[in-house]
Structures are given as structure tokens and as C-alpha cells.
C-alpha positions in Angstrom: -9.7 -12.6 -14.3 -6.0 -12.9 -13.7 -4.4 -12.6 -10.6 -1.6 -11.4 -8.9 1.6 -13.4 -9.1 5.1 -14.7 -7.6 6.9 -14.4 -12.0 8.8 -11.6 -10.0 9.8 -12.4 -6.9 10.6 -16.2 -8.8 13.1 -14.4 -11.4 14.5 -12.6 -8.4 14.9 -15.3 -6.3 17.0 -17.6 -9.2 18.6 -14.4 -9.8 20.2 -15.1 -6.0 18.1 -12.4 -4.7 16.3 -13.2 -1.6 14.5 -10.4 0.2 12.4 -8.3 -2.5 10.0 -5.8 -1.5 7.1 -5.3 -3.1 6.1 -1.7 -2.6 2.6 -0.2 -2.9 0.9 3.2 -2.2 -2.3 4.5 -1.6 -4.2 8.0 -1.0 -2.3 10.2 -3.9 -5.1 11.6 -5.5 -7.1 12.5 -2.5 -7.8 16.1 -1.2 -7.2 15.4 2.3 -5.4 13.1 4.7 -1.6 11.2 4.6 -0.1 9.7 1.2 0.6 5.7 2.9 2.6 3.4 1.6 3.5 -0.5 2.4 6.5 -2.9 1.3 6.3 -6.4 2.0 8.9 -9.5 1.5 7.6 -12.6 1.0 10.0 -15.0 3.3 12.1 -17.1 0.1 12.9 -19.4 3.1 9.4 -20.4 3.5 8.0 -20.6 0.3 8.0 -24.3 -1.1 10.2 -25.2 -4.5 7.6 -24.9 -6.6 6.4 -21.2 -5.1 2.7 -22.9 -4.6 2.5 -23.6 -1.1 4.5 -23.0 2.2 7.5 -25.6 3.7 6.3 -26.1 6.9 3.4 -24.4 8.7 -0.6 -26.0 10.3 -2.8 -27.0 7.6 -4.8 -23.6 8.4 -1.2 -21.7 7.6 -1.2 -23.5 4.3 -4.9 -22.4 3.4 -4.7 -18.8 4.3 -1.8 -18.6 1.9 -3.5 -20.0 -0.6 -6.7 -18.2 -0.1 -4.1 -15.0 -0.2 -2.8 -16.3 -3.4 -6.5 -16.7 -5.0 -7.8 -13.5 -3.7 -5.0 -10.6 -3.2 -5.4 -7.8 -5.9 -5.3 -4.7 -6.5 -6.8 -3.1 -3.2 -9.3 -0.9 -5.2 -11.2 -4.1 -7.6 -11.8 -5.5 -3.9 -14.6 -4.6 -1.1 -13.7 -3.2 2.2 -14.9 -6.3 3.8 -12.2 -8.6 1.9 -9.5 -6.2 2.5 -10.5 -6.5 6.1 -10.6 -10.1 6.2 -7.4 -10.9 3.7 -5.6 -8.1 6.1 -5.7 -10.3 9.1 -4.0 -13.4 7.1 -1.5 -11.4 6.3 -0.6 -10.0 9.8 -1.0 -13.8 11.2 1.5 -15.2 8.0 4.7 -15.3 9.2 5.8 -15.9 5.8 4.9 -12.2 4.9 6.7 -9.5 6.7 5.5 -6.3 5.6 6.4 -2.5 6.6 4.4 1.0 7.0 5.1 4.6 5.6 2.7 8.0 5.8 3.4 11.1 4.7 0.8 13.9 6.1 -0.8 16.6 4.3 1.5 19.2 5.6 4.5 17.8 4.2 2.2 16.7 1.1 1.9 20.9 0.5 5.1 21.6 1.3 7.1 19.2 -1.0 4.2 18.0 -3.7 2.9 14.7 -3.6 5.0 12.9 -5.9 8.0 13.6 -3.2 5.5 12.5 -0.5 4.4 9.3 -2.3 8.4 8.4 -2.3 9.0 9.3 1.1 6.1 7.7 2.4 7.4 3.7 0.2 11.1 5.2 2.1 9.6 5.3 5.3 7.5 1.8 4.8 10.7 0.2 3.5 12.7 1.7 6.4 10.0 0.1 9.1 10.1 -3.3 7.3 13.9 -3.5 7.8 13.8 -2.4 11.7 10.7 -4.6 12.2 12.7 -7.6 10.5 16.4 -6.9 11.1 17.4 -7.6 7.7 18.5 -5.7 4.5 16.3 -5.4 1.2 17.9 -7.1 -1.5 15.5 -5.6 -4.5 12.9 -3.6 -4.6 9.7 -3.8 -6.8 7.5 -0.5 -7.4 4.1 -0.4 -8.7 3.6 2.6 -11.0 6.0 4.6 -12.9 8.3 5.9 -9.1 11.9 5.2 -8.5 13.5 5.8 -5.1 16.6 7.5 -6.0 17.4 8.2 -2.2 17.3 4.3 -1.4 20.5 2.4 -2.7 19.1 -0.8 -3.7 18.1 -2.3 -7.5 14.1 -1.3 -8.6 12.3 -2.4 -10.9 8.9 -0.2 -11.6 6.0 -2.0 -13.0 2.8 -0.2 -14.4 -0.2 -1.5 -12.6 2.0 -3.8 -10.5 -0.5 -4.3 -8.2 -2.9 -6.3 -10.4 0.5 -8.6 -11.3 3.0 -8.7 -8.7 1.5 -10.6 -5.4 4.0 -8.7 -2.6 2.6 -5.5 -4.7 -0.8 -6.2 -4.2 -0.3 -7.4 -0.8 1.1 -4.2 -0.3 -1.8 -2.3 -1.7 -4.0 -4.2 0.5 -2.0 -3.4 3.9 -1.5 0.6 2.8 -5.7 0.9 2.1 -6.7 -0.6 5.4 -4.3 1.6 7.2 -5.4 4.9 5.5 -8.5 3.5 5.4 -8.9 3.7 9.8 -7.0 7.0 9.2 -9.8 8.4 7.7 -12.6 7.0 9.7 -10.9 9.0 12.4 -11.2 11.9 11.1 -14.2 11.3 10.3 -15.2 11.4 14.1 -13.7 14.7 14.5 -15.1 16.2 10.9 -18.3 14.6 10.5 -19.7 17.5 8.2 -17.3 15.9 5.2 -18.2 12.2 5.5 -14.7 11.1 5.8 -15.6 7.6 6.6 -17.6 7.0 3.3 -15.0 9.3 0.5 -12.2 8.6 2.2 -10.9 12.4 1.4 -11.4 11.5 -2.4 -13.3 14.3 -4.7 -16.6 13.0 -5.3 -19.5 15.0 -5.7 -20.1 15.5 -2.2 -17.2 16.0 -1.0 -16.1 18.8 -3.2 -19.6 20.3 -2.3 -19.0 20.3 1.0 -15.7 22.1 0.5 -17.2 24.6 -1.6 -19.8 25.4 1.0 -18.2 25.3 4.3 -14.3 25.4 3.1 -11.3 23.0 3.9 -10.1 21.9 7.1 -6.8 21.5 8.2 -6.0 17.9 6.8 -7.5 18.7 3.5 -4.2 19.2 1.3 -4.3 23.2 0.3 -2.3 22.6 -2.9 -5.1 20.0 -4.3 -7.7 23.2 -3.5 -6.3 25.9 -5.7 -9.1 25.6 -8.3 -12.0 24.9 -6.2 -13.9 27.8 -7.6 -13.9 26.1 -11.0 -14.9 22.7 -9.2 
């Protein structure tokens, strides 16, 4: 199986670009709960000539960014536990320096969720530069979106978060957040087993909402056909 890569981010960086974001979302095709969305820069200044390894960092630095290298992917082809356990490398990498975006369902119904899943990458991009202090120089998007309100060169790339490493490390960051998201409302709404669907239509989860109706994160403009369901 192939993995994610740096052939991006290394055409970029030769291209005199230095601080690409790799941008990622998750939660568009679920009935209920916030659109998120991550963007994360890999630091050019850190990253060894030969993009394999780190300049300077502990032996254990080096390893976790390897072992981030060998296992980041897309966040769906990997188990909760891993996206646990490859999230905390990431927040301990000071090589990575990533940003978060959520849209809610409110604003999901009000402007449609293709607007939401672009405002939500805005805002992650957005927190990445106030976290970091610095400007993005170019932007990579997994899927088929372009930010038209952000003034900065994109490059969309189907399924870029099986072959674009800051993509998939974005993918992973954005499913862990919703992720929590979720298993809090599942402590409030424990009749619709939030914690296991994650607001996604499976069987049960539609059943549910035929039988006792939605609540108010479910997302009223993904409900319209529920007697057809």
C-alpha cells in the first residue's frame, strides 16, 4: 500500500514556496454535528535536504516523524486507536504546526454544506496563521474545493489525503476533533449512539431518527427525505 507523501510540498518548496498548507475536512456527509476542517505546514526549516528525516531534534523527535511518515493516511483506512496515538506525535512535533476550523449545523442549513466545508478549511487556515504568526504561502486541498475568498495559490487534489502527507495529517487532526465532538453529544443524546456513528446514516441511526425524530444538532436539510429512508 502506498503512502502519503512530501512530491508536493518538495515541488513547492524548490518552487521558493515555504509555508504550504495542507488542508483536510471531515464530517460532510453526516446528518448531524459541525463540518471540521484542519490545515497543517510542515516547517521547510526543519525538514532535512533530503525531506527524510528532521535537522535537529532528540532521537525520539526523529522516530515519531518517521513513524508519522510510515503510518499517516487517510483518517478513514485507519482505527480510532492509531488516529489517537499518531494525533499526539503530531501535537508534540514542532516540525508540524497545524490549525482548526468547524462549521455547526446551523450554519450547515443555512448556507449548504459545500459553503460550510469552505468556511470551516477558512477558519482552520485562519487559526494556523494566528497560532504561528506567519502567512500561508500555498495552499493544497484535498477533493475537488477551491477557496475563492482566501488570496493565496491552491492546488486541489482528488483523494489528497491518501497522497499528500500535510493532507493526511490534516485528515487525521480534523477526525479526532469531530470525533470528541461527537462523543459529547453523545452524553447528552444517548438514544442516537453518537459515540459509535459519529452522526453518519447507518442503519441505526436513520432508525432512530425515523422513530423518535431529529434533534437539534442533526442537520434539517440532510432530513428532507427521511420518509423514503
Amino acid at each position: 500500500m502506498k503512502y502519503p507523501n512530501f512530491q508536493e510540498e518538495k515541488k513547492l518548496w524548490k518552487s521558493g514556496y515555504r509555508y504550504i498548507a495542507g488542508v483536510d475536512e471531515v464530517g460532510r456527509g453526516s446528518l448531524s454535528g459541525p463540518v471540521v476542517a484542519s490545515a497543517v505546514v510542515i516547517d521547510y526549516n526543519l525538514i532535512s535536504e533530503n525531506f527524510k528525516n528532521l535537522k535537529t531534534g532528540s532521537k525520539k523527535e526523529k522516530q515519531n516523524f518517521e513513524k508519522l511518515l510510515k503510518e499517516a493516511k487517510d483518517s478513514k483506512k485507519i482505527s480510532s486507536y492509531k488516529r489517537e496515538e499518531l494525533f499526539k506525535i503530531i501535537k508534540n512535533c514542532s516540525e508540524i504546526k497545524w490549525g482548526i476550523g468547524k462549521v455547526s449545523e446551523k450554519i450547515i442549513d443555512k448556507i449548504n454544506i459545500l459553503e460550510a466545508t469552505k468556511l470551516a478549511m477558512e477558519k482552520a487556515i485562519k487559526n494556523l496563521k494566528e497560532k504561528y504568526f506567519f502567512d500561508i504561502d500555498f495552499i493544497i486541498i484535498d477533493g475537488k474545493i477551491k477557496l475563492e475568498r482566501i488570496n493565496v495559490l491552491q492546488k486541489s487534489i482528488i483523494k489528497g489525503d491518501e497522497k499528500v502527507f500535510s493532507c493526511a495529517l490534516s485528515s487525521i487532526i480534523a477526525k479526532v476533533f469531530r470525533d470528541d465532538i461527537m462523543k459529547k453529544e453523545d452524553k447528552k443524546y444517548p438514544y442516537y449512539n453518537f459515540s459509535k456513528n459519529k452522526g453518519y446514516p447507518t442503519k441505526e441511526h436513520r432508525e432512530k431518527i425515523k422513530k423518535q425524530g431529529p434533534i437539534l444538532i442533526h442537520r434539517k436539510t440532510f432530513l428532507k427525505n427521511i420518509e423514503k429512508w
